[in-house]
N, C-alpha and C positions, 0 to 999 in steps of 0.2 A: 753053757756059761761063756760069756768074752772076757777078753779083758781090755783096759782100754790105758795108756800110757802119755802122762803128763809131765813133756819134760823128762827134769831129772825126779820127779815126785814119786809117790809110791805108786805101783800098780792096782789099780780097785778090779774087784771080778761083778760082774753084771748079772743081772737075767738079762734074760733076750727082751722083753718087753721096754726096761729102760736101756737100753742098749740100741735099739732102735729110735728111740726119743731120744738120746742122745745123738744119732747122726742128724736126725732130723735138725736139732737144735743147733747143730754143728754146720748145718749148709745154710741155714739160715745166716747164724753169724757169720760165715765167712763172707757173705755178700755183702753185709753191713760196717765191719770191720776189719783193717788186718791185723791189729792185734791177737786177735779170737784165734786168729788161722795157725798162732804159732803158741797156743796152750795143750792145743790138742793136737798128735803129730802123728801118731800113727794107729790106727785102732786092730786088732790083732785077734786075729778070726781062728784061729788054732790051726790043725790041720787042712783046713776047707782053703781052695783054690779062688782065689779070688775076677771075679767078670765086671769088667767096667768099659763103659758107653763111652769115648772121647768123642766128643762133638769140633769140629773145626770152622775155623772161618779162614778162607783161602782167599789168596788175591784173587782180582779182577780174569776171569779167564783160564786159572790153575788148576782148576776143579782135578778134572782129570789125571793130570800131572801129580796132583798130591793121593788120589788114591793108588797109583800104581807105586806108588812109593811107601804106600804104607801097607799095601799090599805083601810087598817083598820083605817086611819083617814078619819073624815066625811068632810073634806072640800077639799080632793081630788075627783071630779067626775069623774075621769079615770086614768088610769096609763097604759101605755106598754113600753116592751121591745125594744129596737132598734139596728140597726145596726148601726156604723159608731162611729165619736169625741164620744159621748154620751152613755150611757147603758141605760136609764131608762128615758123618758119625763110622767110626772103627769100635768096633766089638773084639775087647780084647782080654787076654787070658794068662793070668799069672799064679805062680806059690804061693805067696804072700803079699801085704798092700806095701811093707819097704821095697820092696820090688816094682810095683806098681809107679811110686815116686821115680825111683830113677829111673825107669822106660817113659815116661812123660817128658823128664827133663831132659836124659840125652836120646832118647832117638824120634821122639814125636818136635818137640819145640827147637829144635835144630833143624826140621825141615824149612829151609828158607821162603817157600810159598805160604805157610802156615801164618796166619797172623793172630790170631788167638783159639784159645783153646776152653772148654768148659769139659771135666771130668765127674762124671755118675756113675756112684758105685754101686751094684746089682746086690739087693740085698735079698738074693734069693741062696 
């Protein structure tokens, strides 16, 4: 069972079936609205460690420069280079997804080569 946390609202417990249609539903709207993005804030995996995909887009010629620097944080366990939308996907490994929030904000999107960022959460 999850559970998933709206706001200040009650906490509802999930099966895993709508609970995965829930994130579905939940990257969907976030691409369409930002209101959506701030109903649903944190989803809450109990015990289980959470792995999510940061994808970046670097300036012009950074490439390098931004992985050796995300390299050098301990809650990255990989980083490469890519081709294509993207310059840089980190494979990264945290407690829990409030955790995840705040390594996004302050040690990924304070990288000053960094110019946007798309985060996918491993629903494994």
């Amino acid at each position: 069972m999850y559970t998933v946390s709206q706001g200040q609202e009650q906490n509802k417990t999930l099966n895993r079936d709508y609970f995965y249609k829930l994130i579905i539903i939940a990257q969907t709207k976030l691409c369409i609205t930002e209101t959506f993005k701030y109903n649903i804030i944190y989803f809450h995996l109990g015990d289980k460690m959470v792995i999510a995909f940061v994808l970046c887009v670097t300036q012009a010629g950074k490439e390098k420069e931004v992985l050796e620097k995300l390299l050098r944080l301990k809650e990255v366990e990989e980083a490469h280079i890519v081709y294509g939308e993207y310059d840089v996907i980190a494979k990264i490994k945290l407690d829990d997804l409030k955790m995840l929030d705040t390594f996004i904000v302050d040690k990924i999107r304070v990288i000053e080569e960094i110019q946007v960022t798309s985060t996918m959460i491993s629903s494994d």
